[in-house]
C-alpha positions as CSV (number, residue, x, y, z in Angstrom):
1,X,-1.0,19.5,-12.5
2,X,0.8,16.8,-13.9
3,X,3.9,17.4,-11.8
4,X,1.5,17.7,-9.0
5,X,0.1,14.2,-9.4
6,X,2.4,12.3,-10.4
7,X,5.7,13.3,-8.7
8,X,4.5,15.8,-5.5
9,X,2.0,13.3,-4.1
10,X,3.7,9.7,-4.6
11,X,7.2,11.7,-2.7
12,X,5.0,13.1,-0.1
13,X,2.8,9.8,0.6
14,X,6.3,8.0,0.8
15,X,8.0,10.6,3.1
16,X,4.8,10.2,5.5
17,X,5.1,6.1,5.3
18,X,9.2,6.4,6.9
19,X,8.4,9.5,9.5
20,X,4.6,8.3,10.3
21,X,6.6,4.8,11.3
22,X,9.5,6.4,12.8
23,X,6.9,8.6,15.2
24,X,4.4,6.0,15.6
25,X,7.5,3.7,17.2
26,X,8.7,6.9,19.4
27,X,5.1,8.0,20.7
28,X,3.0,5.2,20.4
29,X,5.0,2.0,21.2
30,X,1.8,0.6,23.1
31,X,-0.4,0.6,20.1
32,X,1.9,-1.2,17.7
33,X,-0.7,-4.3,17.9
34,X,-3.3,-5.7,15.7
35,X,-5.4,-4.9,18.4
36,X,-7.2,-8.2,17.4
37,X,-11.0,-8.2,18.3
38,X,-10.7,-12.4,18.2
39,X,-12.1,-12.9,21.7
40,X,-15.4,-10.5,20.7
41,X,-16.0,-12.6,17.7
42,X,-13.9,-15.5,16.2
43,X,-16.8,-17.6,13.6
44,X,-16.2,-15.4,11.3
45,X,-13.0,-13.9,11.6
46,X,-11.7,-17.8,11.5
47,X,-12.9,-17.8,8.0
48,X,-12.5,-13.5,7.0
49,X,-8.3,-13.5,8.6
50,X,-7.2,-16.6,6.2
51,X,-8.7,-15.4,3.0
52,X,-7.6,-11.7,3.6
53,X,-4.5,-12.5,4.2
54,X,-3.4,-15.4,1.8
55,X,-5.7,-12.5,-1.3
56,X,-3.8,-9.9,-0.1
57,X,0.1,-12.0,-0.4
58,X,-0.8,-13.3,-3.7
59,X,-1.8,-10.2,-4.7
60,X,1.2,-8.3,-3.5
61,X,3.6,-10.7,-5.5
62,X,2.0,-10.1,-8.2
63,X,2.3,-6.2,-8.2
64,X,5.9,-6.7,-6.7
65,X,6.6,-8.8,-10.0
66,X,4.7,-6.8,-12.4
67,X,6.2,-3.1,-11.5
68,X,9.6,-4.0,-10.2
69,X,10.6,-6.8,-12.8
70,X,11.0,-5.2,-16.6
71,X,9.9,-6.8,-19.1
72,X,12.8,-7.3,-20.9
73,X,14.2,-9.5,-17.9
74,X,10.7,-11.9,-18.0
75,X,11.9,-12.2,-22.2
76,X,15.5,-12.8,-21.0
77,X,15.2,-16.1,-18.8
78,X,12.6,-17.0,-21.1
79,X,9.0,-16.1,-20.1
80,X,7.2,-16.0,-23.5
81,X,4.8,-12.8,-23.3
82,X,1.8,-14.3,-23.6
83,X,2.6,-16.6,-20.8
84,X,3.1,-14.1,-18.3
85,X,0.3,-12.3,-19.4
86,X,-2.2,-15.0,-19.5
87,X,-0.7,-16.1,-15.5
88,X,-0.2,-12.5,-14.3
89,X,-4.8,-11.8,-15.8
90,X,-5.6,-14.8,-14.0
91,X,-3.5,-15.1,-10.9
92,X,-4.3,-11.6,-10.3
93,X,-8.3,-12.5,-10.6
94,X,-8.2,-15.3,-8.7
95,X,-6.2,-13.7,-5.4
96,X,-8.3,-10.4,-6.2
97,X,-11.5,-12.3,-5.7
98,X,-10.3,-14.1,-2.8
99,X,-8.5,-10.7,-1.2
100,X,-12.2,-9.4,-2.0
101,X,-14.4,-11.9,-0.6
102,X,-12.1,-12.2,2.9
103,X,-12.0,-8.1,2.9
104,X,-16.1,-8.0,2.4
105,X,-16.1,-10.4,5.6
106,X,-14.2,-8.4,7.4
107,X,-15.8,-5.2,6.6
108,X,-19.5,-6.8,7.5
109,X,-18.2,-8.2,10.3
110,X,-17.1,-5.1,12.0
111,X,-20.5,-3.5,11.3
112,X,-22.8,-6.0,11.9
113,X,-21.8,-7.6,14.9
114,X,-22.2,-5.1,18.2
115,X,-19.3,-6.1,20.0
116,X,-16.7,-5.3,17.3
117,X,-18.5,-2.2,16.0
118,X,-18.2,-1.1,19.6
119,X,-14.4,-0.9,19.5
120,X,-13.6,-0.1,15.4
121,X,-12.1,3.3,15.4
122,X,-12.3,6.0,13.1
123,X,-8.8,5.1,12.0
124,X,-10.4,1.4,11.5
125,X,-13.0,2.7,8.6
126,X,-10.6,4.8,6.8
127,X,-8.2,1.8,6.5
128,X,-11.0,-0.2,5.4
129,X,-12.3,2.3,3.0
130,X,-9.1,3.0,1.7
131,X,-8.7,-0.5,1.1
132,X,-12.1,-1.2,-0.3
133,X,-11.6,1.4,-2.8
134,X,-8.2,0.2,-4.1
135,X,-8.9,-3.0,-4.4
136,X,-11.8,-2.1,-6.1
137,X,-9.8,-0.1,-8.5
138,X,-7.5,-3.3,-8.6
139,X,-10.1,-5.8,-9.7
140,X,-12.0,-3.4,-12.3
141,X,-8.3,-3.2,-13.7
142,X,-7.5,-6.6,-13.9
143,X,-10.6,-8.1,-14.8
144,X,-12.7,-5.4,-16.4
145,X,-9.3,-4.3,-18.8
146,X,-7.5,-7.2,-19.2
147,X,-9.9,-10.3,-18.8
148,X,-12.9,-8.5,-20.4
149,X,-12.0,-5.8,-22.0
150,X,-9.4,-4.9,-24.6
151,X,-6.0,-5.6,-22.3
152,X,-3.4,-3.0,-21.2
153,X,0.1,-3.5,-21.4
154,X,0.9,-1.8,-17.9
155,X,4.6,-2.7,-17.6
156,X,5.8,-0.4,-20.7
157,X,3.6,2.7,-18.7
158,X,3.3,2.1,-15.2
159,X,5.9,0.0,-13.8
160,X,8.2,2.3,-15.7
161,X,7.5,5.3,-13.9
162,X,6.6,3.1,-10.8
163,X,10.3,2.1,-10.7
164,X,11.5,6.3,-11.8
165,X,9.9,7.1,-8.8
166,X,12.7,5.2,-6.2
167,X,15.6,6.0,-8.9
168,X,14.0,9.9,-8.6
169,X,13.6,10.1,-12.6
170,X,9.8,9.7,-12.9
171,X,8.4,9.6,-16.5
172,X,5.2,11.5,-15.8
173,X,4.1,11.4,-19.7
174,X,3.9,7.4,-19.0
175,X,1.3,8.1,-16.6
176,X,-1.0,10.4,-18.4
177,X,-1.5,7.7,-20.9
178,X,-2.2,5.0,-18.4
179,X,-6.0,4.5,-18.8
180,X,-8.1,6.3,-15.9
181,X,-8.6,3.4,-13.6
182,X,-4.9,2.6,-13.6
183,X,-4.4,6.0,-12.7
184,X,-6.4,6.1,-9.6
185,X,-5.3,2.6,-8.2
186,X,-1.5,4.1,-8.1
187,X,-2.7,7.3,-6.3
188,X,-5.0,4.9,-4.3
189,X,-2.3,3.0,-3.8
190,X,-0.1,5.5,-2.5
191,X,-2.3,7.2,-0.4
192,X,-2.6,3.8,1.3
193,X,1.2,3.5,2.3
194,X,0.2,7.4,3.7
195,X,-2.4,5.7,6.3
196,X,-0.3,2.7,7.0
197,X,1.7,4.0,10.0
198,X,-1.7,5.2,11.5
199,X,-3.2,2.3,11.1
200,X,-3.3,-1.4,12.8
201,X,-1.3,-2.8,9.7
202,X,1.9,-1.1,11.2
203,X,1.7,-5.1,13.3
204,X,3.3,-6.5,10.0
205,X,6.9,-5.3,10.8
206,X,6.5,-6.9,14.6
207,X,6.1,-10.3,12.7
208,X,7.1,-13.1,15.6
209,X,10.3,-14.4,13.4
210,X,12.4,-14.5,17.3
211,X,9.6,-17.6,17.7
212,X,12.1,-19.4,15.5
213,X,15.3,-20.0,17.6
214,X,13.6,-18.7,21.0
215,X,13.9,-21.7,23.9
216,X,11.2,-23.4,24.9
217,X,9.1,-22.4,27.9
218,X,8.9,-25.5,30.2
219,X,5.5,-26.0,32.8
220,X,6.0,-28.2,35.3
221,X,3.1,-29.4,37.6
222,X,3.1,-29.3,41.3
223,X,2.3,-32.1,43.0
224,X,0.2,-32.7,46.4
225,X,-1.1,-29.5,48.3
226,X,0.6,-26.6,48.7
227,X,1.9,-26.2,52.4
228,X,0.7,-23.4,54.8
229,X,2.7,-20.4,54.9
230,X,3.8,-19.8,58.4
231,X,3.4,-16.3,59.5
232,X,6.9,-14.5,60.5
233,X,7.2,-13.5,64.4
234,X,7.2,-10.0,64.1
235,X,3.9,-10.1,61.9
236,X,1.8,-12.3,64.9
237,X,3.3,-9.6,67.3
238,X,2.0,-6.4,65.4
239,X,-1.5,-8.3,64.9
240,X,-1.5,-8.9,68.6
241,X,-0.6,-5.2,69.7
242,X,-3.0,-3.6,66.8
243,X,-5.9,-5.6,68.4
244,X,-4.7,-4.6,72.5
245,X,-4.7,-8.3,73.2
246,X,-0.5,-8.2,74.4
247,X,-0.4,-9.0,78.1
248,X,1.2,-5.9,80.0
């Protein structure tokens, strides 16, 4: 079971992420949008999109720092530990609760207003129930463990085997010893990158960067009326013979 868990299912939810993209590109090259719902309903969204968005980079970092940077580097430039842990508890709260208040938005905004329930697809609420579920997993860690509770030290466990995982030598022992909610936020978390390719979030690897060095698109304004376009001859001769009015 433990092999099952902890090696089987990350390998096969990673395997789905690179083929789901590479057949999403090849058979569905239409749908890679966001297939934004802005022009049904943009109060709320204006708010929902910017606190979603900035939650969901800040807390990315932070996981990208906590499981792929050891430890032992952090000590090396000089990170005492009970700085980082101290920033990483409440960094990670504060982005969780904004991640959470701009997902909640989101979520009630799709349900609630008619319009944009009208076009959410079934691939739509398993994305946001995926979602809703790890980041509640996320924030119950953070805050319920660490700020609350007794703390967990999840880069001697976790981001160990995290990193195994890419080098193909996971530590599955560190995993069983992870407490339970840190257990199913990395198989939440994993089963998410499954569903990405699926899903409208595949729009984050179309990011407009060619905006950058593209040229400028210049308008220019006509000025006075447009002229009359002049029928050709051979038009005003089939119009006269198609009515019978040509003189024999």
């Amino acid at each position: 079971m433990t092999t099952l868990i902890w090696i089987v299912i990350p390998y096969t939810c990673l395997a789905v992420f690179v083929l789901g993209h590479w057949w999403r590109w090849r058979h569905d090259q239409f749908g890679w949008t966001t297939h934004t719902s802005q022009l049904l309903e943009s109060r709320i969204l204006r708010l929902a999109s910017p606190l979603f968005h900035l939650g969901a980079f800040g807390v990315i970092a932070g996981h990208a720092v906590g499981l792929v940077v050891p430890a032992a580097l952090t000590r090396w430039v000089g990170i005492p530990e009970g700085l980082y842990h101290a920033t990483a508890v409440w960094g990670g709260a504060l982005a969780g609760i904004v991640l959470v208040t701009g997902l909640a938005l989101l979520i009630a905004r799709r349900f609630v207003n008619r319009r944009v329930r009208r076009v959410t697809t079934t691939m739509d609420k398993v994305l946001y129930a995926a979602l809703a579920a790890m980041v509640v997993l996320g924030m119950a860690a953070t805050i319920g463990t660490n700020l609350l509770g007794d703390g967990y030290d999840y880069r001697e466990t976790i981001a160990v085997w995290f990193r195994g995982v890419f080098w193909f030598a996971p530590q599955t022992h560190l995993m069983t010893e992870a407490p339970l909610v840190y257990q199913l936020h990395a198989l939440g978390g994993f089963v998410f990158l499954a569903l990405w390719p699926f899903t409208r979030l595949v729009h984050v690897w179309s990011a407009p960067v060619a905006y950058l060095w593209r040229p400028y698109v210049v308008y220019r304004a006509r000025r006075g009326a447009p002229a009359a376009s002049t029928p050709a001859p051979d038009a005003v001769r089939d119009r006269i013979a198609a009515r019978g009015d040509g003189v024999a």
